[in-house]
N, CA and C atoms as an extended XYZ file, in Angstrom:
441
Properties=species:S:1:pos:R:3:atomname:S:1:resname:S:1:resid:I:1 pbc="F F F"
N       116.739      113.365      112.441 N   UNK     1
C       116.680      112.440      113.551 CA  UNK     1
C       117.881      112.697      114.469 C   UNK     1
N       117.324      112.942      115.465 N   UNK     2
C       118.606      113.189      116.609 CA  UNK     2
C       119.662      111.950      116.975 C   UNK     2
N       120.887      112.169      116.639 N   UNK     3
C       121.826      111.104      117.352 CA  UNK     3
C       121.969      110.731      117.991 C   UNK     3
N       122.179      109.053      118.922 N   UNK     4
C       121.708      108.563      120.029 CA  UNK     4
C       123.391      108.844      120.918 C   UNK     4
N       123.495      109.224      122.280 N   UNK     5
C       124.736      109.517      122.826 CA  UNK     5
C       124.340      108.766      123.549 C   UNK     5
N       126.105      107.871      123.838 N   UNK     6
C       125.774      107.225      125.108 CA  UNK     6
C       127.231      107.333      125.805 C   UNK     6
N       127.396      107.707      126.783 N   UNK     7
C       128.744      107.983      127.692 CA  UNK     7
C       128.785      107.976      129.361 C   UNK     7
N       129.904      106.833      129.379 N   UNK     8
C       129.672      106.194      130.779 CA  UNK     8
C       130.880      106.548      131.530 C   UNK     8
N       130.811      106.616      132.667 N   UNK     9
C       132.103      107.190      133.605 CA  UNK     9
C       132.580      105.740      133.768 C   UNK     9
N       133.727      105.960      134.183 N   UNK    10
C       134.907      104.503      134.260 CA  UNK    10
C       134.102      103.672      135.369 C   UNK    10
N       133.935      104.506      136.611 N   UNK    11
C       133.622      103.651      137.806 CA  UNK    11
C       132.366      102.770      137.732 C   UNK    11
N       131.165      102.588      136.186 N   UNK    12
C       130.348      101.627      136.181 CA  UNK    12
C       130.596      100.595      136.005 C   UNK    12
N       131.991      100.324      134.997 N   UNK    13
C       132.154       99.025      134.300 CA  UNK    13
C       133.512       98.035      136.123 C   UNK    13
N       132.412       96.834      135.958 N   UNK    14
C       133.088       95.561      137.087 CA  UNK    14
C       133.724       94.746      136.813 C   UNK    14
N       132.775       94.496      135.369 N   UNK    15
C       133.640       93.115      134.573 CA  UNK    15
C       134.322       93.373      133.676 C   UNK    15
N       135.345       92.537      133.006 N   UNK    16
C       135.678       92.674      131.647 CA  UNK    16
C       136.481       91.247      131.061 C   UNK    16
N       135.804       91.051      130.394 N   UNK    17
C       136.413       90.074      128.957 CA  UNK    17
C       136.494       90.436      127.950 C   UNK    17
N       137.226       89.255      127.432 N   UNK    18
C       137.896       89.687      125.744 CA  UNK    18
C       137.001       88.519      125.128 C   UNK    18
N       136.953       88.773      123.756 N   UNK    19
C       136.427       87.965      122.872 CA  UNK    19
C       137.206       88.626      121.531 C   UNK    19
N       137.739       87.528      120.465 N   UNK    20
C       138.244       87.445      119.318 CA  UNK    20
C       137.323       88.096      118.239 C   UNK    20
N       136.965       88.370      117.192 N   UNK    21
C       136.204       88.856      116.155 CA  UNK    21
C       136.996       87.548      115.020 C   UNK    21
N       135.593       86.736      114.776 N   UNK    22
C       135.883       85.484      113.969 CA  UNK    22
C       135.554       86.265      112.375 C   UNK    22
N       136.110       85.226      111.493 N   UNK    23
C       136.175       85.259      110.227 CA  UNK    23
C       134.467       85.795      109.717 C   UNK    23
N       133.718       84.610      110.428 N   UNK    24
C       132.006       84.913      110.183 CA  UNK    24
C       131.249       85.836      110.787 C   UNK    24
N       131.915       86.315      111.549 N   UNK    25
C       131.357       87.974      111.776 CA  UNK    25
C       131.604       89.522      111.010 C   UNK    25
N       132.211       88.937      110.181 N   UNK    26
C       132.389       89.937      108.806 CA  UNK    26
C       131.668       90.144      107.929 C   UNK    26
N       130.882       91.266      107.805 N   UNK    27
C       130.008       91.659      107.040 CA  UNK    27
C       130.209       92.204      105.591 C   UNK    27
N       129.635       92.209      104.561 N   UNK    28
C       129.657       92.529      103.490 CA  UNK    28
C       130.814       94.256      102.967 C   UNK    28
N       131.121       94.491      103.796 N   UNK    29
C       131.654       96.114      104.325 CA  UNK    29
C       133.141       95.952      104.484 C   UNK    29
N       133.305       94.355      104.894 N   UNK    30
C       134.714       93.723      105.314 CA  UNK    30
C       135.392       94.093      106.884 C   UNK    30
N       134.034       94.297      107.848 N   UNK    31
C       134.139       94.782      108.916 CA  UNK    31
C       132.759       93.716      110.443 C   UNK    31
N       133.193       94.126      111.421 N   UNK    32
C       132.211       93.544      112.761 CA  UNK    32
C       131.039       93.623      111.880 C   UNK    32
N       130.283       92.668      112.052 N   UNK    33
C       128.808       93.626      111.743 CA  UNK    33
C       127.714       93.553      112.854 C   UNK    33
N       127.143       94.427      112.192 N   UNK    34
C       125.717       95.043      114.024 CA  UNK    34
C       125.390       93.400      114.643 C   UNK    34
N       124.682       92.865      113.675 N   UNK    35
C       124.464       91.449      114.257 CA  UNK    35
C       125.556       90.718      115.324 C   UNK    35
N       126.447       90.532      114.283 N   UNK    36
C       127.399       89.639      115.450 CA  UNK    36
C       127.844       90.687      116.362 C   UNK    36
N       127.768       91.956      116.625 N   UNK    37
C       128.703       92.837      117.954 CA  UNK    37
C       127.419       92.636      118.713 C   UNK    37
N       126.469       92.616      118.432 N   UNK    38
C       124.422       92.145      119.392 CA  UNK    38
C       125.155       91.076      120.072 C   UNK    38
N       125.573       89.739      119.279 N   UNK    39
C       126.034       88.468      120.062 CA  UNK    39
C       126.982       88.701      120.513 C   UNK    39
N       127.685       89.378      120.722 N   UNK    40
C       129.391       89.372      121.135 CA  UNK    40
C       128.864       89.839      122.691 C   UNK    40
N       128.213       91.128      122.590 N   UNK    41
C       127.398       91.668      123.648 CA  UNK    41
C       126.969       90.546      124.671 C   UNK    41
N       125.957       90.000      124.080 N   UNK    42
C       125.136       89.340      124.346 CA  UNK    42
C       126.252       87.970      125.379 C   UNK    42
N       127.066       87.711      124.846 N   UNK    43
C       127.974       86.665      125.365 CA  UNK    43
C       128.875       87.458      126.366 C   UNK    43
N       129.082       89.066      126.518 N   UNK    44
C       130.029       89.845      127.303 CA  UNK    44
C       128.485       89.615      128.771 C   UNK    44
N       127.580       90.009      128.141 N   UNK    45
C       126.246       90.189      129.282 CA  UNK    45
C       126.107       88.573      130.524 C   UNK    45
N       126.404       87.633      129.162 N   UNK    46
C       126.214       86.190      129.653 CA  UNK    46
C       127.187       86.019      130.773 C   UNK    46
N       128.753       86.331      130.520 N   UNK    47
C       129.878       86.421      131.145 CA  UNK    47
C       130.030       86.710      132.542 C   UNK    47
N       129.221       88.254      132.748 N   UNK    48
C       129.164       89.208      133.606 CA  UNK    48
C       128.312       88.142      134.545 C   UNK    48
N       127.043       87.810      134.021 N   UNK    49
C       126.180       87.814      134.934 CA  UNK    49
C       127.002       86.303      135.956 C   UNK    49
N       127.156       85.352      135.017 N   UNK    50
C       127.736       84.154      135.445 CA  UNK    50
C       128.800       84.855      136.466 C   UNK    50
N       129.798       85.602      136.528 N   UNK    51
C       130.972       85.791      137.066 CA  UNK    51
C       130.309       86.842      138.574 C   UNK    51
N       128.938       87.126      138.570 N   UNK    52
C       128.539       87.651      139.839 CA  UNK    52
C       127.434       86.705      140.386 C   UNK    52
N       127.014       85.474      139.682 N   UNK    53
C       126.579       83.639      140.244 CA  UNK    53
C       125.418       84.566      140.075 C   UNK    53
N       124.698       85.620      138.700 N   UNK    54
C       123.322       85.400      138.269 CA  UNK    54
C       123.087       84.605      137.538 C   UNK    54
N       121.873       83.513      137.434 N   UNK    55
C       120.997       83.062      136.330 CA  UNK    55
C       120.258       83.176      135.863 C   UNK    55
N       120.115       83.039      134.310 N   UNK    56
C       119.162       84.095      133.607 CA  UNK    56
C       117.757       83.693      134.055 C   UNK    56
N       117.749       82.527      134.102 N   UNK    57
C       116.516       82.236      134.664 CA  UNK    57
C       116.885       81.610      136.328 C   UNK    57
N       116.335       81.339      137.188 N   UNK    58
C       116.676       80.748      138.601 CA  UNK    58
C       115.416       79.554      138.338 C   UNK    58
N       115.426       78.485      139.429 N   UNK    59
C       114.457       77.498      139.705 CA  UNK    59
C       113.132       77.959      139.709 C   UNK    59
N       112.821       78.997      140.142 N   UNK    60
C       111.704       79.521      140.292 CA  UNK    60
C       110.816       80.356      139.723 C   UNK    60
N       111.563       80.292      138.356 N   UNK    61
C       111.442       80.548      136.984 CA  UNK    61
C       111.389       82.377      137.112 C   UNK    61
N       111.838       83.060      137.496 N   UNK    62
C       112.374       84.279      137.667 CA  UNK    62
C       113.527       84.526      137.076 C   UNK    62
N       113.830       85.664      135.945 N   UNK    63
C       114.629       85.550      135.265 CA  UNK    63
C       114.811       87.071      134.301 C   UNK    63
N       115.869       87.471      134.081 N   UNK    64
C       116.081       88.674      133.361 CA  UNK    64
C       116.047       88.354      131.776 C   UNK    64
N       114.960       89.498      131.720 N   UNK    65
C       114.868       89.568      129.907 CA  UNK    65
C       115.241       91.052      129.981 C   UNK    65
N       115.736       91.434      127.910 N   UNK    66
C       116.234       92.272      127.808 CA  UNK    66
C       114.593       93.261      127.339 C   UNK    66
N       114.921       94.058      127.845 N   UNK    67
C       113.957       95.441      127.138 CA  UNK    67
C       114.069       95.918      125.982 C   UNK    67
N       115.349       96.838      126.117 N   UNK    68
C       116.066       97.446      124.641 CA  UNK    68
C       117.561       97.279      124.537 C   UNK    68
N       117.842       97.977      123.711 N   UNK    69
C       119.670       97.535      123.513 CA  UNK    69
C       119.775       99.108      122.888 C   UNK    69
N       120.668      100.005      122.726 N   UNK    70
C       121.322      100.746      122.194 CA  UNK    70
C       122.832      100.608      122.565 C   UNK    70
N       122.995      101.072      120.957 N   UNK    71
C       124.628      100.965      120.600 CA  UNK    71
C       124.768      101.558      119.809 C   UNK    71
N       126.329      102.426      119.909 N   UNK    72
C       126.718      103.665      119.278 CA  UNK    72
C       127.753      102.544      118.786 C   UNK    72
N       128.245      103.169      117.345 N   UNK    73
C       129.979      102.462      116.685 CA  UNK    73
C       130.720      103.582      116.452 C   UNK    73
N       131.880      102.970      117.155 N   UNK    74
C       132.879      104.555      117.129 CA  UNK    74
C       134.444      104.206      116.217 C   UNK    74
N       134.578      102.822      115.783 N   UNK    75
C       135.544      102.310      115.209 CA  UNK    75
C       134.964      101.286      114.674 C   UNK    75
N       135.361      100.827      113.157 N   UNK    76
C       135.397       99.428      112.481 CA  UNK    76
C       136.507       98.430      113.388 C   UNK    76
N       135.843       96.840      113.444 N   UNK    77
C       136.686       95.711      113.861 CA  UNK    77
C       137.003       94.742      112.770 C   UNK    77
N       137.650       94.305      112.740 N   UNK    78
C       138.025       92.847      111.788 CA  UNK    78
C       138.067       91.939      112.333 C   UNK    78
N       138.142       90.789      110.969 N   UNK    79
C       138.728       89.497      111.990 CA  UNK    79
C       139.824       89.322      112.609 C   UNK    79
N       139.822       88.580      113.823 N   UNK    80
C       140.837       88.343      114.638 CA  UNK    80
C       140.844       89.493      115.162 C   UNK    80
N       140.606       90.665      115.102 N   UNK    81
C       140.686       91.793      116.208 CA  UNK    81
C       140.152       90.850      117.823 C   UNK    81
N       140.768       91.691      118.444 N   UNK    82
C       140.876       90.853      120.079 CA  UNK    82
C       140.055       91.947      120.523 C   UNK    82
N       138.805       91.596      121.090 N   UNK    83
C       138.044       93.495      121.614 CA  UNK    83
C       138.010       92.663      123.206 C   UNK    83
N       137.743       93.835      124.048 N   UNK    84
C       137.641       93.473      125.354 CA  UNK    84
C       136.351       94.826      125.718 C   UNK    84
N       135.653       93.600      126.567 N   UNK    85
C       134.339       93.611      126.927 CA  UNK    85
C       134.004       94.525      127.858 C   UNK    85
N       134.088       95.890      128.542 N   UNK    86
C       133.789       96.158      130.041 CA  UNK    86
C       132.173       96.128      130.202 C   UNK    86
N       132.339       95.241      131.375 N   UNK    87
C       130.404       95.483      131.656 CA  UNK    87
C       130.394       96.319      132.796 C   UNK    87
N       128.981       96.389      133.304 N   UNK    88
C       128.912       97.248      134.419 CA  UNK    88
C       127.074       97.658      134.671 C   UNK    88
N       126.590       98.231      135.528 N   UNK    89
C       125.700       97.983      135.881 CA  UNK    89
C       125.083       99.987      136.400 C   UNK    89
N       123.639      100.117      135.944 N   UNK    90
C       123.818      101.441      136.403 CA  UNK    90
C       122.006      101.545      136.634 C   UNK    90
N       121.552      102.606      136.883 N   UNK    91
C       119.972      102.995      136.497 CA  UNK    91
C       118.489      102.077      137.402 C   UNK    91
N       119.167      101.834      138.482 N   UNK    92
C       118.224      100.158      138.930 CA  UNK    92
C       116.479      100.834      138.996 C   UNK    92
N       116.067      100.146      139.481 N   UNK    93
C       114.589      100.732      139.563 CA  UNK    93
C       113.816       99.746      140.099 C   UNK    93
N       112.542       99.609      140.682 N   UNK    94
C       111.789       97.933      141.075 CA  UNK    94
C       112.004       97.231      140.432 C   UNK    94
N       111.964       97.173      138.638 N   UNK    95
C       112.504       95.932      138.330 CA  UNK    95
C       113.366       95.541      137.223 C   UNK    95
N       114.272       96.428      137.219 N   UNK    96
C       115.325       96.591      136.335 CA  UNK    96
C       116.393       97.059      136.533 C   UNK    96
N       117.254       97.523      135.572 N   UNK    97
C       117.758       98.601      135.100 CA  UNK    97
C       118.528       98.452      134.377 C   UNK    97
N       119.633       99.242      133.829 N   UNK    98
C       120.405       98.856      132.820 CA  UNK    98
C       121.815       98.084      133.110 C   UNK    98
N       122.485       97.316      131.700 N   UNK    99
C       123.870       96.869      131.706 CA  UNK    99
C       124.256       97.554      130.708 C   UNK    99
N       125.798       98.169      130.980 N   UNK   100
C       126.189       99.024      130.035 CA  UNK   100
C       127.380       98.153      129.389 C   UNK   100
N       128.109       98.242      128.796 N   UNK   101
C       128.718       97.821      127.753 CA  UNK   101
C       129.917       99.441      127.445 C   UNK   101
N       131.577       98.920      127.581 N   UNK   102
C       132.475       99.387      126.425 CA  UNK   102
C       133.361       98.505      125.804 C   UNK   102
N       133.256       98.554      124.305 N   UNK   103
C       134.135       97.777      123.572 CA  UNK   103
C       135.251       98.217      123.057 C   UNK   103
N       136.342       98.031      123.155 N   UNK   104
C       137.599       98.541      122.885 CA  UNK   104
C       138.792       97.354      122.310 C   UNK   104
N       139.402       97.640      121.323 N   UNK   105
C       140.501       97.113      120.619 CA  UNK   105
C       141.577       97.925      121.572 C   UNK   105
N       142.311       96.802      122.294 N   UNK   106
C       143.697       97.214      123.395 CA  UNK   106
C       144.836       97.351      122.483 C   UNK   106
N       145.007       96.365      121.304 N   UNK   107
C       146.201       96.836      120.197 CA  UNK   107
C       146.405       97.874      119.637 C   UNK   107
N       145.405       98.868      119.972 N   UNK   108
C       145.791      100.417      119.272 CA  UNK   108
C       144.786      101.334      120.239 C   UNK   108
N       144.569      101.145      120.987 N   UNK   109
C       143.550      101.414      122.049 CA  UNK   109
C       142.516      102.117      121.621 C   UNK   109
N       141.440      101.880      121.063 N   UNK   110
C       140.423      102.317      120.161 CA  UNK   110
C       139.358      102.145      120.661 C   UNK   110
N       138.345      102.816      121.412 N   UNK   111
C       137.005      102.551      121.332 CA  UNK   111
C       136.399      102.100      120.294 C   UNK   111
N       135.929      101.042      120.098 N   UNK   112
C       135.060      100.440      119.078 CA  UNK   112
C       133.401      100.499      119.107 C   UNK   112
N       133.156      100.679      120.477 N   UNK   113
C       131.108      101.077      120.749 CA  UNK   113
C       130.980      101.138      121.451 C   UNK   113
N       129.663      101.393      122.268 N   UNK   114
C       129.741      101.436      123.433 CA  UNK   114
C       128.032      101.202      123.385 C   UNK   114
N       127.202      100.309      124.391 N   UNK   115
C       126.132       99.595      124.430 CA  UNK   115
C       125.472       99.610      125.664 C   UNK   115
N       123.804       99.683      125.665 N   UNK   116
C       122.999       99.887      126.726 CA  UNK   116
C       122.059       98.626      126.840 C   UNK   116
N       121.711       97.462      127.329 N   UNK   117
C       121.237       96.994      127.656 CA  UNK   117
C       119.958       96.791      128.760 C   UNK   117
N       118.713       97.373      128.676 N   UNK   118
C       118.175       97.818      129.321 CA  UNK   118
C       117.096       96.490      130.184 C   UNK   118
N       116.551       95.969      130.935 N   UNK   119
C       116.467       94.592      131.776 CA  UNK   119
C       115.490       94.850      132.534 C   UNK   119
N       114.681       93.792      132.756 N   UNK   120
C       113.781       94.008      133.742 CA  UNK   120
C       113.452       92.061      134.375 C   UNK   120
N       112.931       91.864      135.502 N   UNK   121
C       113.006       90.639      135.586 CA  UNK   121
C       111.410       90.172      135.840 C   UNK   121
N       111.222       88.840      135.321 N   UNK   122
C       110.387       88.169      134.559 CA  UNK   122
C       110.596       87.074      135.277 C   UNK   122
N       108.785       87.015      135.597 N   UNK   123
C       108.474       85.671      135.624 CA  UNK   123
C       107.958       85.052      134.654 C   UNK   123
N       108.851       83.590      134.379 N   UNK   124
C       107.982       82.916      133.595 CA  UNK   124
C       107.168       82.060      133.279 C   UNK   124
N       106.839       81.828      134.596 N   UNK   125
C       106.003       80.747      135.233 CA  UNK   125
C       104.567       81.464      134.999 C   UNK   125
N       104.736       82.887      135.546 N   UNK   126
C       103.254       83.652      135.868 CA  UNK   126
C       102.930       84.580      134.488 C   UNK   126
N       104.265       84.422      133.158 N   UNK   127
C       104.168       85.278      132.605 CA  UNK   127
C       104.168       86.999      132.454 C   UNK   127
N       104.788       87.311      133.967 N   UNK   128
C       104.570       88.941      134.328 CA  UNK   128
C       105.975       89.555      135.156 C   UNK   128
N       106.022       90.625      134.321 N   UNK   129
C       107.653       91.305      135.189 CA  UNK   129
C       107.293       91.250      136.864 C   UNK   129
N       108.539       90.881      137.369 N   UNK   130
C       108.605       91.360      138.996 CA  UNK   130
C       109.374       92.256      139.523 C   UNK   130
N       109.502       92.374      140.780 N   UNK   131
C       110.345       93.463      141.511 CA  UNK   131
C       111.671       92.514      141.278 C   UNK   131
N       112.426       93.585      141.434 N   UNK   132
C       114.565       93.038      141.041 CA  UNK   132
C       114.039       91.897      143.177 C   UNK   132
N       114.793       91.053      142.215 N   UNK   133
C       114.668       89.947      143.924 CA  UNK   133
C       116.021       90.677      144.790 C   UNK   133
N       115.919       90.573      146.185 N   UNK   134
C       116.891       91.233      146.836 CA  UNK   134
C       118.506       90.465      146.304 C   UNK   134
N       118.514       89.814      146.490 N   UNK   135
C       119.533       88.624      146.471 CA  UNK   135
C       120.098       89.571      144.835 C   UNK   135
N       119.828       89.639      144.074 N   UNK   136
C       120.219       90.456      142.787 CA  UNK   136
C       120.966       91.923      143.100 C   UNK   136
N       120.149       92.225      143.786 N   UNK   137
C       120.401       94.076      144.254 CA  UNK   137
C       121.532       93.780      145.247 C   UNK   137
N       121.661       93.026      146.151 N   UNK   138
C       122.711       92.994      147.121 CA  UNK   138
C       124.158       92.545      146.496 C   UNK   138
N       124.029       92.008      144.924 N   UNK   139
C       125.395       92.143      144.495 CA  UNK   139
C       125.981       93.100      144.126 C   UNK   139
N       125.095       94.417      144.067 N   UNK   140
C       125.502       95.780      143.287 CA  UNK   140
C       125.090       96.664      144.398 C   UNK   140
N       125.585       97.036      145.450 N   UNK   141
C       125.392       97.690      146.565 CA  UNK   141
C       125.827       99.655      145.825 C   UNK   141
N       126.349       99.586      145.221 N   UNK   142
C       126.998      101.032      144.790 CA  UNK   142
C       126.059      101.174      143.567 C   UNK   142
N       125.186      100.832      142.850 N   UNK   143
C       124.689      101.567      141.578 CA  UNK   143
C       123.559      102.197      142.248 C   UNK   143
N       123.404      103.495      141.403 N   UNK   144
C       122.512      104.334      141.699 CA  UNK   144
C       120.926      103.862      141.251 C   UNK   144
N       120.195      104.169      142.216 N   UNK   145
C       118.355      104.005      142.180 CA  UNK   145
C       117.381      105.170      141.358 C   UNK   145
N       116.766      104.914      140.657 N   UNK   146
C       116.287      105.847      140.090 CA  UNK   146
C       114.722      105.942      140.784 C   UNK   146
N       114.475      105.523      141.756 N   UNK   147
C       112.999      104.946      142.101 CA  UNK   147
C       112.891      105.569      143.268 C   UNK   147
């Protein structure tokens, strides 16, 4: 089975937060485990979008769901490790595209993973993907179109 690569140039990632690695995200291994770094993600994705005034869903029940997720691990985390979040945005298309993800421990400067979030937006009123609404695309004027 071929190994999944994923490698992003600096200039995608916009956002970045930190998040702690709690006691209950320690897996049997005595390390992050896949599950909780999914939610950690998942709360770096939440972050991003809030900090550029997206909502996952809007009034009009239009709203980004995830497609797929890939994630590479390039370092073990512990508890209390402090990781910091870079998001960033790349791949757009009519009605998607991806959020990328790097996770890094700054106390020893360590790549810890690095994550693809792949998106498309949804109605859920009509039940059926739509085109990315302009108002979305005009916050990311620089990511590249694949369409």
């Amino acid at each position: 089975m071929a190994r999944l690569k994923l490698d992003f140039p600096d200039h995608l990632f916009l956002f970045s937060t930190q998040l702690t690695v709690r006691a209950t995200d320690i897996n049997g291994a005595n390390h992050l485990g896949n599950d909780s770094m999914i939610s950690m993600i998942s709360e770096a994705r939440a972050r991003f979008l809030f900090e550029y005034g997206v909502q996952e869903t809007g009034p009009d029940g239009v709203g980004i769901i995830v497609t797929d997720l890939a994630t590479t691990y390039k370092a073990e985390a512990h508890a209390r490790d402090l990781l910091v979040f870079d998001v960033g945005v790349m791949d757009f298309n009519q009605y998607g595209g991806d959020i990328v993800f790097r996770v890094s421990r700054p106390q020893d400067s360590k790549l810890v993973a690095l994550a693809k979030y792949g998106f498309v937006f949804f109605n859920y009123h009509s039940g059926q993907v739509t085109p990315m609404p302009p108002a979305f695309l005009s916050k990311f004027p620089k990511v590249n179109r694949l369409d």
